[in-house]
N, C-alpha and C positions, 0 to 999 in steps of 0.2 A: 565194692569194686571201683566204681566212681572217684571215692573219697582217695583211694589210694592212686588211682593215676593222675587226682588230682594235686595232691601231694608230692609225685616222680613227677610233674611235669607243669612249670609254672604257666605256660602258655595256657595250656588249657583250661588252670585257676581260675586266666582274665576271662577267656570266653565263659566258663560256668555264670562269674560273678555278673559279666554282661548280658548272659541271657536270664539270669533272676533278674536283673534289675528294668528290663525291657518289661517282661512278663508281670511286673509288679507295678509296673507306667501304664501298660494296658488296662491292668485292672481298675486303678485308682478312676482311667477315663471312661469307662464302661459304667463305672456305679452314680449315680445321678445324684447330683446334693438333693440334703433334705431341707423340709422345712419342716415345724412344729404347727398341729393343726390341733384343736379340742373337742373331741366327736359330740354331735348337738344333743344324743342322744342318751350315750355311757359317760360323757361329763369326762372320758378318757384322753388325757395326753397323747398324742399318736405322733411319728416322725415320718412325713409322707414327703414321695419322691417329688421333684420340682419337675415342669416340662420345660420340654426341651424349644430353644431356636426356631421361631415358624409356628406355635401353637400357644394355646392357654391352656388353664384349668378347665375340663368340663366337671366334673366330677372327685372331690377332697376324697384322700385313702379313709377307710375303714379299717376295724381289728382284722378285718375278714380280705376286704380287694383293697389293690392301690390304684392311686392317685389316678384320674383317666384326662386324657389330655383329648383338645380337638385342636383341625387347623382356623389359624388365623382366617378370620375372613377377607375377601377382594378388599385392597388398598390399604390393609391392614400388614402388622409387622410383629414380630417379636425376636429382637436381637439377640438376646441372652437366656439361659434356663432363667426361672421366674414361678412364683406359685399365683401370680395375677389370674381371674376370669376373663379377663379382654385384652386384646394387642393393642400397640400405639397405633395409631393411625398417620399416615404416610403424607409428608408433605406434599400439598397439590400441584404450590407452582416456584419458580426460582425465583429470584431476589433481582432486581434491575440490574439489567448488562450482564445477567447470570443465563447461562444452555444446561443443560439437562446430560450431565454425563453419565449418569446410570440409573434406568427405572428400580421404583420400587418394588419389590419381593418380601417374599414372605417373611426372609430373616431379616432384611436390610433397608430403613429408608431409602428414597430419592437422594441422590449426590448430586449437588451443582458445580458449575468453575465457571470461571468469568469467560465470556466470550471473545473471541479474537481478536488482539488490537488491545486487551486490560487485562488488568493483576489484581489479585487481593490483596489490599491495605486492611487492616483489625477487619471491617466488616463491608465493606466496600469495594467496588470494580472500578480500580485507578485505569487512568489511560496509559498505555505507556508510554517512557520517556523519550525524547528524541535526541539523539546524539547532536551534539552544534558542529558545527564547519571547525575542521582542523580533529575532529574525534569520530573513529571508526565504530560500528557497533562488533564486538567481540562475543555475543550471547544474544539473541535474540529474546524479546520477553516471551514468557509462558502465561497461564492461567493465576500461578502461584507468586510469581518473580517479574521483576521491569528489566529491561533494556541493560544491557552492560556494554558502556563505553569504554575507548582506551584513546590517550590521542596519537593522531597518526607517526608513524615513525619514518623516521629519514629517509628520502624517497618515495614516500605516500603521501595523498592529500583528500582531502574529504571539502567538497566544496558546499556544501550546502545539509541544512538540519535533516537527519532520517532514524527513522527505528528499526530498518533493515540491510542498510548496506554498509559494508567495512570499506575501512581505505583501498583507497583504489592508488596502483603502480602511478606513478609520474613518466608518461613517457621519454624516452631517450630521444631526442635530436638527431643525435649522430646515427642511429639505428638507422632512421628514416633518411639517412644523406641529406638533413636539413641541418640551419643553423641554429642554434637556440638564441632565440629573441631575448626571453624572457624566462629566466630560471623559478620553477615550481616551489609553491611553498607549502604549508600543511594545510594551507583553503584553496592553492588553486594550481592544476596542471600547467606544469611545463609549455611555453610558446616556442612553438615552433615555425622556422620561413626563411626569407631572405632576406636580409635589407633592404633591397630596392623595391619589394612589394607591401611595405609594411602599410605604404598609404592606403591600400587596396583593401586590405585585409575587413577592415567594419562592413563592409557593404556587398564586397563581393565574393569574399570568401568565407563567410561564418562558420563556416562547417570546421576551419581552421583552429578558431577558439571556442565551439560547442558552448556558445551564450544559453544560461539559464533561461533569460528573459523571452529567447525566440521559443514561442508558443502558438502548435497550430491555431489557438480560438481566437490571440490578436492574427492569424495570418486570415485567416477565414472573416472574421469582422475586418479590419483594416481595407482586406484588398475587395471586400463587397462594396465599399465605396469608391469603387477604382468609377462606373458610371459618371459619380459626381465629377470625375475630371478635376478634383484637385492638385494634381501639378501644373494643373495650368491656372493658379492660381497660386501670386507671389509668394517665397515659403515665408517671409517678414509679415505679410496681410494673413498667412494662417496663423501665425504665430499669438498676435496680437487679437483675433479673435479667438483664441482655445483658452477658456475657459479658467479659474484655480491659480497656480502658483507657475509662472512662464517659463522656459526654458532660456537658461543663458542663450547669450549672443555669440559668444564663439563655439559651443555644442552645435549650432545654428549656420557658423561658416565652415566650421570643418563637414558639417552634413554636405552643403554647397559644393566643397572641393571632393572631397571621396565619394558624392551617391550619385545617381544617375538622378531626370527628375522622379521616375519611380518609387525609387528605392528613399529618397529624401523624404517624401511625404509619410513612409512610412517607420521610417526611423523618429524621425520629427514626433507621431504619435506614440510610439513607445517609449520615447524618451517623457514623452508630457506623461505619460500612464503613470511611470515611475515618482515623476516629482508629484506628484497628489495624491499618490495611493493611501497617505492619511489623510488626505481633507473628507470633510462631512458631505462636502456637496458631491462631492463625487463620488458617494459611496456606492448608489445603486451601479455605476458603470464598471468602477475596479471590481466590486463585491460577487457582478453576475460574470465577468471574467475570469474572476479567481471559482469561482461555482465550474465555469466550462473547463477550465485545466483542469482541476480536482477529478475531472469525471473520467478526464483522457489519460491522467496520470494513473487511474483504476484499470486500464487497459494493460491485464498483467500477462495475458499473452502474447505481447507485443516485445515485452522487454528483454526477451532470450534469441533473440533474429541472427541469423547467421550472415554472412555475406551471399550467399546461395539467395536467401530470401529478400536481403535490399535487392540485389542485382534482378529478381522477379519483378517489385513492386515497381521499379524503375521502367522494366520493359512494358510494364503494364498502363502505364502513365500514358495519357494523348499527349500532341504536342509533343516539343521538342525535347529531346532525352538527356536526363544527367549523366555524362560522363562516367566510364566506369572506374577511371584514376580517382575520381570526385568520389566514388560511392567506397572505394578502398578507403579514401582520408578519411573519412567518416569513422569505419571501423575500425582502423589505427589510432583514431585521437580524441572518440567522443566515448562515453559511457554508453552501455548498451539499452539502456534505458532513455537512450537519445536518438537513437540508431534512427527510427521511424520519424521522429521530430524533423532530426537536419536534413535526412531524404529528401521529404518533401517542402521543404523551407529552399532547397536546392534547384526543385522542381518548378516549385513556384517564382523564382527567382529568374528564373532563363522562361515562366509562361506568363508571365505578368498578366497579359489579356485573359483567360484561361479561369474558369472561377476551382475554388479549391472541392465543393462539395461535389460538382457535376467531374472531376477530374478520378474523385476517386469511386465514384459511379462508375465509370466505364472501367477506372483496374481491377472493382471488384467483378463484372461482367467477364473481363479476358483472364483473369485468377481459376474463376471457376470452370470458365471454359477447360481450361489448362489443366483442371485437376490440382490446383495448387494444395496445399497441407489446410488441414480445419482450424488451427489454429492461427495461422493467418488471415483466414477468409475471413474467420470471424473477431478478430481484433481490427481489421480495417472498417468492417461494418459497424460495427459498436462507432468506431472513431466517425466514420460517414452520418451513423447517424445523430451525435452530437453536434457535428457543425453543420449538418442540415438542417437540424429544427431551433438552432439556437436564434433569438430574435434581439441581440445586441444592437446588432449593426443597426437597426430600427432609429436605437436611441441615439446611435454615433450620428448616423444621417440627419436626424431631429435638432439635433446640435449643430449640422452645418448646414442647415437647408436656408435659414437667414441669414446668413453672412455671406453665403453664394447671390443669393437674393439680391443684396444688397450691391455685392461686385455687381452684378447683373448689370442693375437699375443705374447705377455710375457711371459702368461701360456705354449702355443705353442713350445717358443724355450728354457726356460728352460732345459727340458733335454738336448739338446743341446750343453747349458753353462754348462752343469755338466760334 
């Protein structure tokens, strides 16, 4: 009966031919390979069944039972059917820079991948690669795979080396009803302002060109020397006692014309930080500065801040308040990974007297009063308490306790000499 409707009806031929050949797949997986074993007893050839994934042999077939299997013991494995008495045994620990992506089981070793931040080369957990200034990252690296860069395209710029961030937009000018200064290239964002304030710009308005180099740990070292009262000390006589390779003389008069004396003394030492940052002698000083950035640039719930959130952290500040047109520019012109940086570089700017560590003590006290979000609370503490317990400023002070000394003893005998 079959055959003939199979026959009047090709449809139903494929389904037939389909369901024999399913039912013949089933079978083939159902029947277990053999091995060849030679009973120790009848000296008889026998073809006995192999165990299965998860077990071993306890017991070789006979004429009479088959093959009898146990499980694997703890920490043990068996990947494949096999006619073995014991399992592999399960690797115990990963490979340097290697995590643990899947425990071992009965059928399956331990699986490692590189840890976060590296990729596997032949056998190895490479670091990955970082995109250079003018190239955006297009792929983030994985466990398996490094960093995919692309370089930036027209109208985008990448200012500095990353493993996580793609080009970032060149702001427009005209959007903002400014003038453009200074047309963006593929390392560095569009300037934006007027011409008659361009003298202003280095000192007093940074947040305008979102400078790499302004970094809370020199703002927090630098201004804990605010005590010594170095501006009242000639910026030519600091000049000549700082240490390494000296800062040009005119970097040194435009400081004079555009800073306040504040702001001069402090520029003065970022500029000197730069020019030595390869000398040997100066190594413990750049080396533990660049150690405090490092820490604060780890502050990665910091880098997604809304203006809702500057405009909190601002309210929350003692002392005199940033601007809320100032806390806009901010987020219209700096990377949001900045956002917290120039806030307070802005703050500190207009509190000079004001120390940075005790300043963000009290926003973190009116924060939590407030109910503010946990993720802010806790990315300004992490930052509080790295430049609370950092002890730089120790070795900066150490470096000018004798040359103050020295004015001292000058100023001292003076009348004197008269």
């Amino acid at each position: 009966m079959s055959a003939r409707i199979a026959k009047s009806n090709p449809a139903m031929k494929l389904i037939l031919l389909f369901t024999a050949s399913l039912s013949w797949a089933f079978q083939q997986q159902a029947v277990p390979p053999k091995y060849q074993y030679r009973d120790p007893v009848t000296s008889d050839l026998l073809l006995c069944d192999q165990c299965p994934p998860g077990t071993a042999v306890k017991r070789h077939c006979t004429a009479d039972s088959p093959t009898e299997c146990q499980a694997c013991p703890e920490r043990h494995f068996a990947e494949n059917w096999h006619w073995g008495d014991t399992c592999q045994y399960c690797t115990s620990v990963c490979k340097e820079r290697q995590l643990v992506k899947q425990q071992c089981n009965s059928t399956g070793d331990q699986l490692c991948e590189c840890a976060p931040g590296f990729h596997l080369v032949v056998e190895f957990c490479i670091t990955h690669s970082t995109c250079p200034p003018g190239y955006g990252v297009t792929a983030l690296g994985t466990p398996v795979s490094d960093t995919a860069c692309e370089r930036c395209p027209a109208g985008h710029f990448s200012g500095g080396e990353s493993a996580t961030e793609a080009c970032q937009r060149q702001r427009n000018c005209s959007d903002l009803g400014l003038k453009t200064l200074r047309w963006g290239t593929s390392t560095s964002n569009s300037l934006c302002g007027t011409p008659d304030k361009t003298a202003t710009l280095e000192c007093s308005q940074q947040h305008t060109l979102c400078h790499t180099d302004v970094t809370l740990c020199e703002e927090a070292v630098f201004q804990s020397l605010s005590p010594l009262q170095l501006s009242s000390v000639p910026l030519e006589r600091l000049l000549e006692s700082l240490p390494g390779q000296r800062v040009d003389h005119k970097s040194l008069e435009r400081l004079k014309k555009t800073c306040s004396p504040q702001q001069q003394v402090l520029q003065l030492l970022r500029l000197w930080r730069e020019q030595n940052k390869d000398q040997d002698k100066m190594y413990a000083l750049i080396q533990d500065m660049n150690h405090c950035e490092r820490k604060v640039s780890r502050c990665n719930s910091l880098k997604n801040l809304t203006l809702a959130d500057l405009l909190k952290v601002t309210n929350s500040l003692p002392g005199i308040k940033v601007q809320q047109e100032d806390v806009q520019a901010v987020v219209s012109t700096c990377l949001p990974r900045q956002y917290i940086l120039q806030l307070l570089h802005l703050w500190k700017t207009a509190n000079h007297d004001l120390d940075l560590a005790k300043g963000l003590s009290h926003s973190l006290r009116v924060l939590r009063s407030q109910g503010a979000a946990r993720y802010l609370v806790k990315g300004l503490k992490k930052i509080s308490r790295i430049i609370g317990t950092t002890s730089m400023h120790k070795m900066y002070e150490k470096m000018f306790v004798s040359m103050l000394h020295d004015e001292l003893c000058f100023k001292a005998h003076k009348p004197l000499n008269e």
